[in-house]
N, C-alpha and C positions, 0 to 999 in steps of 0.2 A: 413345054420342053424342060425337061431336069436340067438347075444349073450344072456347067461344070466350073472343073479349076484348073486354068492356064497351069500344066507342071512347072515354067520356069519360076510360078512366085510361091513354090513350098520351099520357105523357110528354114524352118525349123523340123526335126525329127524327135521322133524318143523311141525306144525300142526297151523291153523288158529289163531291167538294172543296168539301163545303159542310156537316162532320161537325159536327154539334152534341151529340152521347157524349161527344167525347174532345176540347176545345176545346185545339188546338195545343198540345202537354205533349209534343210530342216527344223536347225535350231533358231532362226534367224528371222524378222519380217524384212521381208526386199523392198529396197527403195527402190525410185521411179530413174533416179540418173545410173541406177546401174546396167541399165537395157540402154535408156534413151539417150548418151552419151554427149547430150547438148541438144536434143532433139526436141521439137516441142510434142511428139508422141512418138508411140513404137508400134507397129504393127509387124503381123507374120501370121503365117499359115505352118500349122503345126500338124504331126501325123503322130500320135501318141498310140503305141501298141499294149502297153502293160499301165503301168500305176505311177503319175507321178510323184516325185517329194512333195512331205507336205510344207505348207510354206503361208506366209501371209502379208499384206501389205501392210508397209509402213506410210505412205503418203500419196500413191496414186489409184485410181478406180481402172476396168479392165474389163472389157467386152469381150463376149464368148460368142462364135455364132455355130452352132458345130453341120458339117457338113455332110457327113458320114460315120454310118459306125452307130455304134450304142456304147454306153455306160453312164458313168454318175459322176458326181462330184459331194466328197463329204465334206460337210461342213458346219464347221464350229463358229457361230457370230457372237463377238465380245463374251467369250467366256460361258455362252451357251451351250449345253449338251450336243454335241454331234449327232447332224442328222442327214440321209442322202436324198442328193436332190439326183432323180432321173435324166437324162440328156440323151437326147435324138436329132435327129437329123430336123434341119428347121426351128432348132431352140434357138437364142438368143437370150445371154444373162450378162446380167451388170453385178461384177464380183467387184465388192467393195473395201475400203479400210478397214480392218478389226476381220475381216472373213479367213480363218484359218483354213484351207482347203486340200482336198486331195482330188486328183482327178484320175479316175480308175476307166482305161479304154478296151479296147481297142476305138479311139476315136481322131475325127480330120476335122480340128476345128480352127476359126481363126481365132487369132488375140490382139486386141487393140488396146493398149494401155497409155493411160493421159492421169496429171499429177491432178490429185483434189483440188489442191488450192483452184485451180481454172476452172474444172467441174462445178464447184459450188457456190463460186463464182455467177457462170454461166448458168446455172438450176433456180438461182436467185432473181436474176435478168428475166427468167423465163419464167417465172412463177410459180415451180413446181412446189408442191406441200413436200415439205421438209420431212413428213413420217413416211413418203411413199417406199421409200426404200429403206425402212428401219427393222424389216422382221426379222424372223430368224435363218429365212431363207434368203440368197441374195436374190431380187427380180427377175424375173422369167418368162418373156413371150414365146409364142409359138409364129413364126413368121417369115417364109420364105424370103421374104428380099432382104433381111438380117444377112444372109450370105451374097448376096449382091452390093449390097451396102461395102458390108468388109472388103470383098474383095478391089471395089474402087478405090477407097482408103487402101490400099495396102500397092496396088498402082503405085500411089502420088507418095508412098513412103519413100516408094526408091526412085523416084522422080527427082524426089526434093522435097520432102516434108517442109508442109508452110502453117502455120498457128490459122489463117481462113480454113485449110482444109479439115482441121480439124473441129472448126466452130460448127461445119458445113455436117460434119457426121455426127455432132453430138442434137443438132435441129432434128436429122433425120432418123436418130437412134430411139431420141425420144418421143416420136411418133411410135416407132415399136413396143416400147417398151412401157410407158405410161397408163396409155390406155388398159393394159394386161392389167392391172396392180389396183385394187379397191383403195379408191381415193376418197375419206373421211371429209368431213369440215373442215378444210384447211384452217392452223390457227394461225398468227400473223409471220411472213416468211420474214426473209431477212430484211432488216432498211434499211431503207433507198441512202440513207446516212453512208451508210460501212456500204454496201455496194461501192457505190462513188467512191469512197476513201480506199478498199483494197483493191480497185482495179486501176484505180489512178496513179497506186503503189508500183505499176509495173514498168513506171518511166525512169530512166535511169540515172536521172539529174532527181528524182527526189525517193533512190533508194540509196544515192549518197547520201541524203540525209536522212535517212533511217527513221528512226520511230518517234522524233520532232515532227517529221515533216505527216506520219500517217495520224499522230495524235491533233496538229493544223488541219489537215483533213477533214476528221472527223466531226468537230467542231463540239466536242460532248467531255465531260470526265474523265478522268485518267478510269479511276474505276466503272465507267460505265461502259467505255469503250473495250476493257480487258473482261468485264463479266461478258459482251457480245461478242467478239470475236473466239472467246472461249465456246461458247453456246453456238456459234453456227458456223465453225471455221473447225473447233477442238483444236484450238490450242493456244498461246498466248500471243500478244501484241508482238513481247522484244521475236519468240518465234516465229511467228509469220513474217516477219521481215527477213530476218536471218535465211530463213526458206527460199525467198523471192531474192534474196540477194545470190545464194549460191547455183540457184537454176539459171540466173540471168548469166552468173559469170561463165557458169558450164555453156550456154549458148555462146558466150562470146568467146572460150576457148576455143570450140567445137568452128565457130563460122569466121571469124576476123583471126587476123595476121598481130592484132594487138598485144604490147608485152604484159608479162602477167603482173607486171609493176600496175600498170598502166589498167589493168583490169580490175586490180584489186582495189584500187583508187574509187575508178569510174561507180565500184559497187558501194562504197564505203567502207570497205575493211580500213585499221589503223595502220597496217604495213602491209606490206610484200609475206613478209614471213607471216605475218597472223592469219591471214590470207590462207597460207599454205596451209598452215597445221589445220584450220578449221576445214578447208575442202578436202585434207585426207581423212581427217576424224569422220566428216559425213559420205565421203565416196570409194575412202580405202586407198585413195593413189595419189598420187601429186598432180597440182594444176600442168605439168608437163607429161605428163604419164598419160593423166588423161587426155589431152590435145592431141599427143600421139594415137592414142585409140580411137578419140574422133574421127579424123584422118581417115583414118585407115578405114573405121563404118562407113564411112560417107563415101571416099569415092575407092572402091575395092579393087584390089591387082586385077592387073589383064593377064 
């Protein structure tokens, strides 16, 4: 039986110069807390009739399962020549960091979007070879229950998104999507060292202590733990905390009653106000701006 899709969970729309997916980010790569508002991911079912803006990620990965419909998506990976990848009903792709993309419809696809840091994380745990997804095309199955998949994730989005449900689709994702993709020799993934140390980072008593406590962690060189976390994280020590701190505080906006005094302490910021400037500098609005948008995502007027 052809799946379908419950009409109450479409989402999102776009219509011909009038794209509500990709809200004019042209010039700009989209970060992951601008959707996910404290969320630990974002799902939605989208109906795109024309061409969306083009756009790229700045710090999270993003599941395509398309439903219906035909067309493509172009795309430019790290500075690569643009090139189109076909999409059909039954695809499933994983659009990555650095993937500059346009998606030209008439297409009904879902989008699942989760911040790298946890990805590559969790790709580590798992044992995935680190080149499986480094072509020039982002990853590509063909595989009906990619759109069953999504659409459960996208259930428990408006349930109540929980960090298990999403561990739960990234197990089951990558059964789709692995298998598709010619898997070399793997060379050696990430170690079990920096594992430990960046997932033990996401406790909140020791992202007070910041980049003391992940470099105690690591148990390795100031420089050897900044050449690895560069190499299989892309990007640096003091940044990856800084990241983990500002997503942690967005969840604590987004879910507790806590004052932003009180949040920005718990994360290790110096003040209240340092706090501030640096969560507008990374998300555009103040830690009260945002809390109010949280809010308001999570539980929506009647």
């Amino acid at each position: 039986m052809p799946f379908t899709v419950p009409p109450p969970f479409v989402t999102g729309y776009a219509a011909d110069n009038q794209n509500l997916y990709c809200v004019d980010v042209a010039q700009r790569a989209e970060r992951f807390e601008d959707h996910a508002l404290g969320r630990p991911f974002h799902a939605a079912l989208v109906d795109l009739k024309g061409r969306s803006h083009p756009h790229s990620h700045r710090d999270y990965f993003e599941v395509m399962a398309v439903v219906a419909g035909a067309g493509e998506q172009l795309v430019s990976h790290a500075g690569r020549p643009e090139q189109a990848q076909p999409l059909h009903p039954g695809d499933v792709v994983l659009v990555r960091p650095r993937d500059h993309h346009t998606i030209v419809g008439p297409l009904r696809f879902y989008n699942i979007a989760f911040p790298a840091t946890g990805w590559r994380t969790f790709a580590g745990l798992a044992g995935l070879d680190p080149r499986w997804a480094t072509g020039a095309l982002p990853p590509l199955a063909h595989d009906d229950r990619g759109a069953e998949l999504c659409a459960a994730i996208l259930r428990r989005f408006h349930d109540g998104p929980r960090q298990p449900d999403l561990v739960r689709f990234w197990c089951d994702a990558v059964d789709l999507l692995v298998p598709a993709t010619p898997r070399p020799a793997p060379p050696p993934g990430i170690p079990d060292w920096l594992l430990t140390a960046t997932a033990a980072m996401s406790r909140e008593d020791y992202l007070h202590e910041g980049i003391a406590r992940l470099r105690a962690l690591a148990h390795v060189s100031d420089a050897h733990l900044a050449r690895s976390v560069r190499r299989y994280y892309g990007t640096t020590p003091t940044e990856f905390v800084a990241d983990l701190r500002l997503r942690h505080a967005a969840t604590l906006l987004a879910t507790t009653t806590r004052t932003i005094s009180d949040i920005a302490y718990a994360c290790g910021f110096a003040s209240a106000s340092y706090f501030s400037r640096q969560f507008h500098e990374a998300h555009g609005s103040s830690p009260r701006s945002f809390r109010d948008a949280a809010r308001h995502a999570f539980v929506p007027p009647g």
